[in-house]
C-alpha positions in Angstrom: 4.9 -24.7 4.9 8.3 -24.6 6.9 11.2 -26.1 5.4 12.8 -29.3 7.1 15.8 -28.6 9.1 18.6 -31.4 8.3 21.8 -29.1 8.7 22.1 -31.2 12.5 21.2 -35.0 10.6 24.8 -35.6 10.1 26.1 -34.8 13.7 23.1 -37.0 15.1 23.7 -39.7 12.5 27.5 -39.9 12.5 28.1 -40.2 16.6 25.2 -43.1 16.6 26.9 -44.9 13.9 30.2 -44.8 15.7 28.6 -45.8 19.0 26.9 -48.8 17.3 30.4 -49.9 15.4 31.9 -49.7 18.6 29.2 -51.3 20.5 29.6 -54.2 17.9 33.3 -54.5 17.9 32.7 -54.6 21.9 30.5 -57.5 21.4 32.5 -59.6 19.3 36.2 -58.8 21.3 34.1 -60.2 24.5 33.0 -63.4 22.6 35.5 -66.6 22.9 36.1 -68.3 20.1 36.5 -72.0 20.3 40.2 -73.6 19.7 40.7 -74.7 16.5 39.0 -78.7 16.2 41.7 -81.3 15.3 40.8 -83.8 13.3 40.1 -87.3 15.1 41.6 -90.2 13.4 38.8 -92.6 12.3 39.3 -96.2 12.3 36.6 -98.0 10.5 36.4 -101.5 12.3 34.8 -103.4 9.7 32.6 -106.2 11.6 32.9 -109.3 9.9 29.2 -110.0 8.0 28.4 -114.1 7.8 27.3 -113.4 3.7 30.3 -111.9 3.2 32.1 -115.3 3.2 29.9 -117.5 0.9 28.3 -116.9 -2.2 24.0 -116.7 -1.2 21.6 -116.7 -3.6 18.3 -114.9 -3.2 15.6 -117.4 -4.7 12.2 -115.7 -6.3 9.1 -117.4 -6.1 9.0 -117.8 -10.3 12.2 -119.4 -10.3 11.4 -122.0 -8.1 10.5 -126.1 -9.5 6.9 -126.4 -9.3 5.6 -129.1 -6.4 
């Protein structure tokens, strides 16, 4: 049975590992980043609520008088 010949694996490997690395790093300079995002100042309007103002009660049907 013949022996497998890998004395040429590294020069096929190394050249297709640069290309792809370079490939990539092609990719990436070509892409455009967004600008950095400034924050937006958030006002929180508070709308006035009517049970804010007054106390309220929340009756339950045991605590009311009998009829």
């Amino acid at each position: 049975m013949p022996q497998l010949d890998t004395s040429t694996w590294f020069i096929t490997i190394l050249p297709m590992m640069i290309s792809l690395f370079s490939l990539i790093q092609l990719k990436f300079y070509k892409y455009t980043y967004p600008a950095n995002p400034t924050p937006a100042s958030l006002k929180s309007t508070k709308q006035p609520t009517p049970w804010e103002s007054k106390w309220t009660k929340i009756y339950s049907p045991l605590s009311l008088p009998l009829q």
